[in-house]
Biopython code that builds the backbone (N, CA, C, O; Angstrom):
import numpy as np
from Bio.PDB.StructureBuilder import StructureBuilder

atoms = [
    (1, "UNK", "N", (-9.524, -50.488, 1.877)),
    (1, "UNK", "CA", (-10.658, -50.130, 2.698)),
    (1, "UNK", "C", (-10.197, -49.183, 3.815)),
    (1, "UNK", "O", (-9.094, -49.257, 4.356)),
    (2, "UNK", "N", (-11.353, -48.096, 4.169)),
    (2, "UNK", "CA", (-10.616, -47.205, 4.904)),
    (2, "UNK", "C", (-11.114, -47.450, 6.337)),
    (2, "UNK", "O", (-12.278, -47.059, 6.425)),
    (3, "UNK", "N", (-10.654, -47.953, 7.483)),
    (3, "UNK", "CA", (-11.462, -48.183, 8.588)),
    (3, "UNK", "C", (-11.251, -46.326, 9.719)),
    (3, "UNK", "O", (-10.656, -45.265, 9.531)),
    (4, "UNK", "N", (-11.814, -46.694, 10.415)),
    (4, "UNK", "CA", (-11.583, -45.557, 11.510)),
    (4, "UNK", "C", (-10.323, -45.787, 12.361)),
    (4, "UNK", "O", (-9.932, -44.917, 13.140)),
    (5, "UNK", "N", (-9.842, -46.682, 12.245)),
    (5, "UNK", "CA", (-8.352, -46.552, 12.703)),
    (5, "UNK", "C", (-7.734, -45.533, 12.321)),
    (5, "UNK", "O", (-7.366, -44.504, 12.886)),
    (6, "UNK", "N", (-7.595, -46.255, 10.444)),
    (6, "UNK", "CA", (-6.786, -45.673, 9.722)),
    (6, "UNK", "C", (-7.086, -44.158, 9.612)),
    (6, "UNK", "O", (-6.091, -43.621, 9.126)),
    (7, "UNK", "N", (-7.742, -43.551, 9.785)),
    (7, "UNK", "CA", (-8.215, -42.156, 9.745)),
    (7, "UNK", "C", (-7.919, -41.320, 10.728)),
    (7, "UNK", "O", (-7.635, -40.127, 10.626)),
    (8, "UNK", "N", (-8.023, -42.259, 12.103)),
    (8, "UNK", "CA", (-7.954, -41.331, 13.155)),
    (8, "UNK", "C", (-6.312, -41.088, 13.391)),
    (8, "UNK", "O", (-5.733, -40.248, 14.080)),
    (9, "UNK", "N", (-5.761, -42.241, 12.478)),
    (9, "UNK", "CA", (-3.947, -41.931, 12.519)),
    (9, "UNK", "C", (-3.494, -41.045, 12.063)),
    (9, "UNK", "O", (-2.510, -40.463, 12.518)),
    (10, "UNK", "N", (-4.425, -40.577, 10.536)),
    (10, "UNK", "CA", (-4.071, -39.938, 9.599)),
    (10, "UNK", "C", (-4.571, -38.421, 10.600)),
    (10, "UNK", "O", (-3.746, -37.539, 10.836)),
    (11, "UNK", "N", (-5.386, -38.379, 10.878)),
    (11, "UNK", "CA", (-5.635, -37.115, 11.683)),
    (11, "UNK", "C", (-5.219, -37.047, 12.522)),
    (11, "UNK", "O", (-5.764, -36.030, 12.950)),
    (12, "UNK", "N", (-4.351, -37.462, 13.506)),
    (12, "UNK", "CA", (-3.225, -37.329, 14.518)),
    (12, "UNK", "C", (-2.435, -36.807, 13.820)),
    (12, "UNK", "O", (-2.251, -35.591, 13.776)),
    (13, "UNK", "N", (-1.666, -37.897, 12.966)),
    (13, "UNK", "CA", (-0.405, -37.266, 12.469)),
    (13, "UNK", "C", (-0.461, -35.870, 11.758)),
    (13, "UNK", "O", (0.470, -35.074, 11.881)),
    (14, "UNK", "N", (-1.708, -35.560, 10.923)),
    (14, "UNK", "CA", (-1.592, -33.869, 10.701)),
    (14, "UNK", "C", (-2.017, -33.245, 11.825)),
    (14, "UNK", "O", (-2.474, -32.106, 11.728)),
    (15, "UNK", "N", (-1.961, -33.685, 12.677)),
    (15, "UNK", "CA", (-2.407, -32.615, 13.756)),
    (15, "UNK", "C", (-1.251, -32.458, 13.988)),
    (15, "UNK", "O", (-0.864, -31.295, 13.866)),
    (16, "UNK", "N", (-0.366, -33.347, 14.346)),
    (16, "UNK", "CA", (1.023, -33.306, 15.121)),
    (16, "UNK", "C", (1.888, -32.612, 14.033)),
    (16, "UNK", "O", (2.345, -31.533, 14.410)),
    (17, "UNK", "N", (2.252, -33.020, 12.641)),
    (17, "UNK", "CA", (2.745, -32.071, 11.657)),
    (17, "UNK", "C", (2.209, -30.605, 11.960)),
    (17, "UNK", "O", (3.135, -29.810, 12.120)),
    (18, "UNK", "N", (0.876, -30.027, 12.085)),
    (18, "UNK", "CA", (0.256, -28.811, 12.232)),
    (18, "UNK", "C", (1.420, -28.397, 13.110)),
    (18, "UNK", "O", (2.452, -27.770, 12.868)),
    (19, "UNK", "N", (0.913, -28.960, 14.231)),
    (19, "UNK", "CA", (1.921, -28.078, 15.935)),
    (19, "UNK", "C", (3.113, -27.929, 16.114)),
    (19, "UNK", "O", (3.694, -27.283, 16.986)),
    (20, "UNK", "N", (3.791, -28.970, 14.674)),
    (20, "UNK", "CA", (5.561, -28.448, 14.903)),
    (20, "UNK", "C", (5.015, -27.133, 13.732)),
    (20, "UNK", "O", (4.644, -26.199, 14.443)),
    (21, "UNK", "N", (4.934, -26.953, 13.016)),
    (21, "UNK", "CA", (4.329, -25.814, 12.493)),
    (21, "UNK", "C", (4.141, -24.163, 12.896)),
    (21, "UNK", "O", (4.527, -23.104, 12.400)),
    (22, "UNK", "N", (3.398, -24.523, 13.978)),
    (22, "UNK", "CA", (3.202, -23.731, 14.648)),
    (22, "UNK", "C", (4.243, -23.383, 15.490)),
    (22, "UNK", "O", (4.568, -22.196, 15.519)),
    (23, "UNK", "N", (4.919, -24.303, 16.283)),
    (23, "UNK", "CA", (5.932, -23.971, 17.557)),
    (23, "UNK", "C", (7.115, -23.527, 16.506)),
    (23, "UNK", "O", (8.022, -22.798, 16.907)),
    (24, "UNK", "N", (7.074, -24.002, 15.113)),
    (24, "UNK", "CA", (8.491, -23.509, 14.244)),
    (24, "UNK", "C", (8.073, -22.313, 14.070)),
    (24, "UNK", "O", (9.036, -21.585, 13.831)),
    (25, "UNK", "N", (6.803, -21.586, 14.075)),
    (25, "UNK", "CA", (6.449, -19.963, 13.598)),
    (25, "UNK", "C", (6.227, -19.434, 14.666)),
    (25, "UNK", "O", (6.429, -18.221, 14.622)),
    (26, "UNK", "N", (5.861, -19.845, 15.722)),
    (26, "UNK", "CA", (6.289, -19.298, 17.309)),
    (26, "UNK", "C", (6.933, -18.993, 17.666)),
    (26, "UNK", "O", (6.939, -17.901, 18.235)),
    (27, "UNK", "N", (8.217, -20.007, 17.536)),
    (27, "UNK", "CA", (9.849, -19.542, 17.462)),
    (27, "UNK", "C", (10.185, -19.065, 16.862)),
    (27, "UNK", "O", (11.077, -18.482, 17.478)),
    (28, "UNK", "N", (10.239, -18.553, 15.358)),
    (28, "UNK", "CA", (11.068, -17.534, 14.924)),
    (28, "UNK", "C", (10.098, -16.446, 15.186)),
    (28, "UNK", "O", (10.519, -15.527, 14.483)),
    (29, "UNK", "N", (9.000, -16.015, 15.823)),
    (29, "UNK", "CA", (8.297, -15.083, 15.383)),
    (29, "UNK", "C", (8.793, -14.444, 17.406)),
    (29, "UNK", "O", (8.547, -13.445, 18.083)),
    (30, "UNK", "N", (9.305, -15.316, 17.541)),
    (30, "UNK", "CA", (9.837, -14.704, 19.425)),
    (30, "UNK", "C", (10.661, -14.809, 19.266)),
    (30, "UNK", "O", (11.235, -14.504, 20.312)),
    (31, "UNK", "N", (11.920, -15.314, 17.968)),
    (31, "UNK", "CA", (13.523, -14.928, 18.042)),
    (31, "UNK", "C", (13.578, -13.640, 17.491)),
    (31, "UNK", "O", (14.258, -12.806, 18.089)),
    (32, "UNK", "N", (12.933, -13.289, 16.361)),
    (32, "UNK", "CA", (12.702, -12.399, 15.560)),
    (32, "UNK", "C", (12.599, -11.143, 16.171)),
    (32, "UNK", "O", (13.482, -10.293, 16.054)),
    (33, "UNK", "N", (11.618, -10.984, 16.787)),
    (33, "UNK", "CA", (11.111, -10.000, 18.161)),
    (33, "UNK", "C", (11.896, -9.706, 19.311)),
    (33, "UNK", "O", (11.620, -8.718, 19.991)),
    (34, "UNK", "N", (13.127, -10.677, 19.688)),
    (34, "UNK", "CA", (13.855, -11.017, 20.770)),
    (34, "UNK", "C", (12.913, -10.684, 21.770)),
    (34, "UNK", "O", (13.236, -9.697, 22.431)),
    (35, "UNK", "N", (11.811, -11.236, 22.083)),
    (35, "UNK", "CA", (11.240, -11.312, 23.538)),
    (35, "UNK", "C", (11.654, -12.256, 24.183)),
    (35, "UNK", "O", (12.195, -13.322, 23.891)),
    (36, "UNK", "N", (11.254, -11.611, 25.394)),
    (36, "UNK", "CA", (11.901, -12.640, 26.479)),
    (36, "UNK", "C", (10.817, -14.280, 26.837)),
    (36, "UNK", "O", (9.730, -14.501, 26.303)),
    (37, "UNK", "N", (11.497, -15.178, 27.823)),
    (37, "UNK", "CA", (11.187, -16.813, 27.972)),
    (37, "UNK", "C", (9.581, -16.776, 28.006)),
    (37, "UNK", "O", (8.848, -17.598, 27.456)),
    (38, "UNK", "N", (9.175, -15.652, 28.767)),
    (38, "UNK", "CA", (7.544, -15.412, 29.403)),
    (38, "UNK", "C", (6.233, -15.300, 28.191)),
    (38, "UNK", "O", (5.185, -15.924, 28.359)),
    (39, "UNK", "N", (6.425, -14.588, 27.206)),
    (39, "UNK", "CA", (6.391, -14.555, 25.642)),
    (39, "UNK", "C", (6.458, -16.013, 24.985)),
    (39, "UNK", "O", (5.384, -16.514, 24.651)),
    (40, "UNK", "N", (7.495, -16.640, 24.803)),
    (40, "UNK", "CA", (7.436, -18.017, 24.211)),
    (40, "UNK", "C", (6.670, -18.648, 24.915)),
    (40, "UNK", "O", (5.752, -19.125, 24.249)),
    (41, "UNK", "N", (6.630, -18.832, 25.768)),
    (41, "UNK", "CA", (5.897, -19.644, 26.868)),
    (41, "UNK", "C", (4.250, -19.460, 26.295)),
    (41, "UNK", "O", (3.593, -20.295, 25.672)),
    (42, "UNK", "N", (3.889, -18.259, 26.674)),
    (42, "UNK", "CA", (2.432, -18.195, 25.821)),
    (42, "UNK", "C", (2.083, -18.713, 24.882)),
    (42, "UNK", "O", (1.062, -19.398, 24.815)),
    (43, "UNK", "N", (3.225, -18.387, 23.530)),
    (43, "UNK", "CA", (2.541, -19.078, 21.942)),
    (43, "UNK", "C", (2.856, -20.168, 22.616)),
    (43, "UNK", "O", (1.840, -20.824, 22.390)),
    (44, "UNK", "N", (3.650, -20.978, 23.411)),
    (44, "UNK", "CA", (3.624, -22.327, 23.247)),
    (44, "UNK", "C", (2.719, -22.745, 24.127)),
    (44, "UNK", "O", (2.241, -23.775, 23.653)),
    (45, "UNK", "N", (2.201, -22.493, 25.200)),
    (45, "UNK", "CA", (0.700, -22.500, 25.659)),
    (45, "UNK", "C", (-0.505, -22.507, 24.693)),
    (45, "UNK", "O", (-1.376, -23.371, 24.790)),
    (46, "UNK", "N", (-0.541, -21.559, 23.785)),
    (46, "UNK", "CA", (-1.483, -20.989, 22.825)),
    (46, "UNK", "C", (-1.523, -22.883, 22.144)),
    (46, "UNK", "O", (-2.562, -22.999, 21.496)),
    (47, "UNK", "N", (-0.984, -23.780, 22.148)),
    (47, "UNK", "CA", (-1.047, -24.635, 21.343)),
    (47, "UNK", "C", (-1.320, -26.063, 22.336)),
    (47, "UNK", "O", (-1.902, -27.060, 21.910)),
    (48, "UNK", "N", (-0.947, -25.969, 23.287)),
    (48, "UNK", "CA", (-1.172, -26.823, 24.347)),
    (48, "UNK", "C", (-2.545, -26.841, 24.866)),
    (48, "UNK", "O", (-3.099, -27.940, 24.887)),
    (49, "UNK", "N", (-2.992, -26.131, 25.158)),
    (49, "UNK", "CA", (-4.742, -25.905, 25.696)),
    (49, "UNK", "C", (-5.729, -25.363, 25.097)),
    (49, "UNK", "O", (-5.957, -24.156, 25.020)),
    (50, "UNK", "N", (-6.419, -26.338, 24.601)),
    (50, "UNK", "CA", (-7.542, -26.435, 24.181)),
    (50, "UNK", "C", (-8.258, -24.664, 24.052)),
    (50, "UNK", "O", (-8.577, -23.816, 24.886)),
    (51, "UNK", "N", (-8.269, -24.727, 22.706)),
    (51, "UNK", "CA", (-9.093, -23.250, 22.482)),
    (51, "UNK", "C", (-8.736, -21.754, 23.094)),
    (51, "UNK", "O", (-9.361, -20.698, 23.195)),
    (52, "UNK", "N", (-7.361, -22.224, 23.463)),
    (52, "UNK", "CA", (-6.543, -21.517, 24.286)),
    (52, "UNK", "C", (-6.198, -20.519, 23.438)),
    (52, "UNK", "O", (-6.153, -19.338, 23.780)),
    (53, "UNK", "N", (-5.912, -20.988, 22.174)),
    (53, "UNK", "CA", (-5.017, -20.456, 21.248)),
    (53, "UNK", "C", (-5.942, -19.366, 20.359)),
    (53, "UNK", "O", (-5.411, -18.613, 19.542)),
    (54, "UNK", "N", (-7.018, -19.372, 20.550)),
    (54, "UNK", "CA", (-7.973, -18.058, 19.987)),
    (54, "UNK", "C", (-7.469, -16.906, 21.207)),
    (54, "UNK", "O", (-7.420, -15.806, 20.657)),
    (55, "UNK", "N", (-7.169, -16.824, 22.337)),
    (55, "UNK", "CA", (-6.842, -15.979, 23.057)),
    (55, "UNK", "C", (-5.344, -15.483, 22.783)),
    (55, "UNK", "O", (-4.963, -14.408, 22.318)),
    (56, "UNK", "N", (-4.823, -16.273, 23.090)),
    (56, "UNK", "CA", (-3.058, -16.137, 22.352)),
    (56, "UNK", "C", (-3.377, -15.267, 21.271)),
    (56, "UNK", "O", (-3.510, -14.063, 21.493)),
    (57, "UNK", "N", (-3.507, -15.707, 20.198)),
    (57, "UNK", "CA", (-3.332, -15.286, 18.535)),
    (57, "UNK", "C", (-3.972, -13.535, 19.780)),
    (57, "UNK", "O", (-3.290, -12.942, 20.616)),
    (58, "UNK", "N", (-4.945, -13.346, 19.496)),
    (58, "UNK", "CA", (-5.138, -12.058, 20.248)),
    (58, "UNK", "C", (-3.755, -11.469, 20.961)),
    (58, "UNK", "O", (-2.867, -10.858, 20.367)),
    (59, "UNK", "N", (-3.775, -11.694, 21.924)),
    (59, "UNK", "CA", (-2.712, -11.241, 22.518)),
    (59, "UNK", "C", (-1.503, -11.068, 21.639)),
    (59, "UNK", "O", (-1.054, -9.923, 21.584)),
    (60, "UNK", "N", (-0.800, -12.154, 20.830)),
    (60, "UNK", "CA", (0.245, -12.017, 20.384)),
    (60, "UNK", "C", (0.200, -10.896, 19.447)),
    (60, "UNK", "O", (1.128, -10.110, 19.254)),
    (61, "UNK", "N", (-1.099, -10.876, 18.803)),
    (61, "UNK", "CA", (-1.200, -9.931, 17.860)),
    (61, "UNK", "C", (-1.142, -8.690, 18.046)),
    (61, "UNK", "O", (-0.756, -7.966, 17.128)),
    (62, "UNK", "N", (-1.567, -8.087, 19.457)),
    (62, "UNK", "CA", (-1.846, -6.901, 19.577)),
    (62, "UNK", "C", (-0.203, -6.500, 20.219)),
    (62, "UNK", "O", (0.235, -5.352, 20.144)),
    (63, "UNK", "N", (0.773, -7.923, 20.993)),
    (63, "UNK", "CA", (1.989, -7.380, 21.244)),
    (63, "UNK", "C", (3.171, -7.410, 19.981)),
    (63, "UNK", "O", (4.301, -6.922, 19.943)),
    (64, "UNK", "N", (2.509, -8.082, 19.126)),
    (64, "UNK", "CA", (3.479, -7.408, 17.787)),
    (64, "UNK", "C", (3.221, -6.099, 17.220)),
    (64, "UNK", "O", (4.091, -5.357, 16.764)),
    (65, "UNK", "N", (1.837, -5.827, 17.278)),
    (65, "UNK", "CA", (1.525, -4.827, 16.484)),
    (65, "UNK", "C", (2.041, -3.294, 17.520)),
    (65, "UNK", "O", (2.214, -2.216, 16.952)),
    (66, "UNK", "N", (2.198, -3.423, 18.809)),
    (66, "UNK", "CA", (2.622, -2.677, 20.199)),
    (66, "UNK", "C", (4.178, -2.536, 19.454)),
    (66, "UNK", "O", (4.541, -1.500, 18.898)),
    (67, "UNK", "N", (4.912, -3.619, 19.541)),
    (67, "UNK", "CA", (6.382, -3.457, 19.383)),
    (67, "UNK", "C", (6.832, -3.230, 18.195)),
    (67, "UNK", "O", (7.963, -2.764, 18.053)),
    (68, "UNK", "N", (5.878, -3.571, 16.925)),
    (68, "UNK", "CA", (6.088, -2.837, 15.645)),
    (68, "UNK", "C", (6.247, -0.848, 15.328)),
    (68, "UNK", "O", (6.900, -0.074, 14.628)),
    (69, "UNK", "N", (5.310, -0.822, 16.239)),
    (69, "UNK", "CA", (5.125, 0.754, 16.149)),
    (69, "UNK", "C", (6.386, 1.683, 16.885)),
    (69, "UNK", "O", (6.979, 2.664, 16.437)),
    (70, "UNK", "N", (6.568, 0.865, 18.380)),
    (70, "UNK", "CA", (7.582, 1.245, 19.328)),
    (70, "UNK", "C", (8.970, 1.909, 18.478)),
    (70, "UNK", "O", (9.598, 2.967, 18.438)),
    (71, "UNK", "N", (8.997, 0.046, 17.611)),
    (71, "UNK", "CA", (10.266, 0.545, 17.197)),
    (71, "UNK", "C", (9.803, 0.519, 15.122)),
    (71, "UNK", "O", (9.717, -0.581, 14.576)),
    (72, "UNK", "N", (9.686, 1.185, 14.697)),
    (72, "UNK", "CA", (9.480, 1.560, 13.519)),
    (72, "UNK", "C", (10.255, 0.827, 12.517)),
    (72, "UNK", "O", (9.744, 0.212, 11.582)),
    (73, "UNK", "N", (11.898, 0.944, 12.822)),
    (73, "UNK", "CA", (13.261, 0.910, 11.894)),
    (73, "UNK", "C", (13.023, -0.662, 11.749)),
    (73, "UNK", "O", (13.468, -1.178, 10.724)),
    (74, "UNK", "N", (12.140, -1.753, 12.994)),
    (74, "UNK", "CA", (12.709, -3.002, 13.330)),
    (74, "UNK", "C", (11.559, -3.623, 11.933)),
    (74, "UNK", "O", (11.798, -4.734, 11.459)),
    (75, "UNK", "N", (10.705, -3.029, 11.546)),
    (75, "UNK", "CA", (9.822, -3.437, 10.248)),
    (75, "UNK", "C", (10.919, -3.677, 8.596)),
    (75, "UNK", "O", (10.560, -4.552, 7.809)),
    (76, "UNK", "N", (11.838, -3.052, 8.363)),
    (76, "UNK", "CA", (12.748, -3.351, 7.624)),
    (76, "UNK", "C", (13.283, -4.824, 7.659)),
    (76, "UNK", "O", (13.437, -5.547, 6.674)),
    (77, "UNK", "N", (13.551, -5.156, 9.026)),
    (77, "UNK", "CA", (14.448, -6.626, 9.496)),
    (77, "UNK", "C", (13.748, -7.824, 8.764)),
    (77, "UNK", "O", (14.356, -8.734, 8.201)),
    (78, "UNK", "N", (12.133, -7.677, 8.866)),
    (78, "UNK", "CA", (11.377, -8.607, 8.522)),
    (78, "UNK", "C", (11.111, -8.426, 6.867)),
    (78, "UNK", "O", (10.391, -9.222, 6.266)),
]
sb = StructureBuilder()
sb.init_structure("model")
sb.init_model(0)
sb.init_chain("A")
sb.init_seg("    ")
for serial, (resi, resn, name, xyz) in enumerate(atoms, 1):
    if name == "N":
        sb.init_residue(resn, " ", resi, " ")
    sb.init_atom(name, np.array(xyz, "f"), 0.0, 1.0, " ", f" {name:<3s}", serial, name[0])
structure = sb.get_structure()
């Protein structure tokens, strides 16, 4: 029998699986880039506050797509 306990565990725990997820593609996606602490800090904000993270994804997107162009050669690495 499935009560609302059991459900609301099961949806924690993929939530919490989700966010190492995320902070694991956060991090390589700011080692990758070598940006600096101020940068990580955001995606890892982007995941901490609530609906926060529709603004992030923006931002991050438009500063990859900024430092993709900058440096051209660094699109090979990936």
């Amino acid at each position: 029998m499935v009560d609302a306990r059991s459900v609301s565990t099961l949806i924690a725990q993929a939530h919490g699986v989700a966010y190492i997820v995320y902070l694991v593609a956060g991090f390589r996606l700011w080692y990758m880039l070598r940006w600096g602490a101020a940068r990580m800090l955001l995606i890892i904000s982007g995941g901490l506050i609530p609906f926060f993270s529709f603004f992030v994804e923006r931002k991050v997107a438009s500063l990859v797509t900024k430092d993709l162009k900058e440096n051209p050669n660094a699109v090979s690495r990936y």
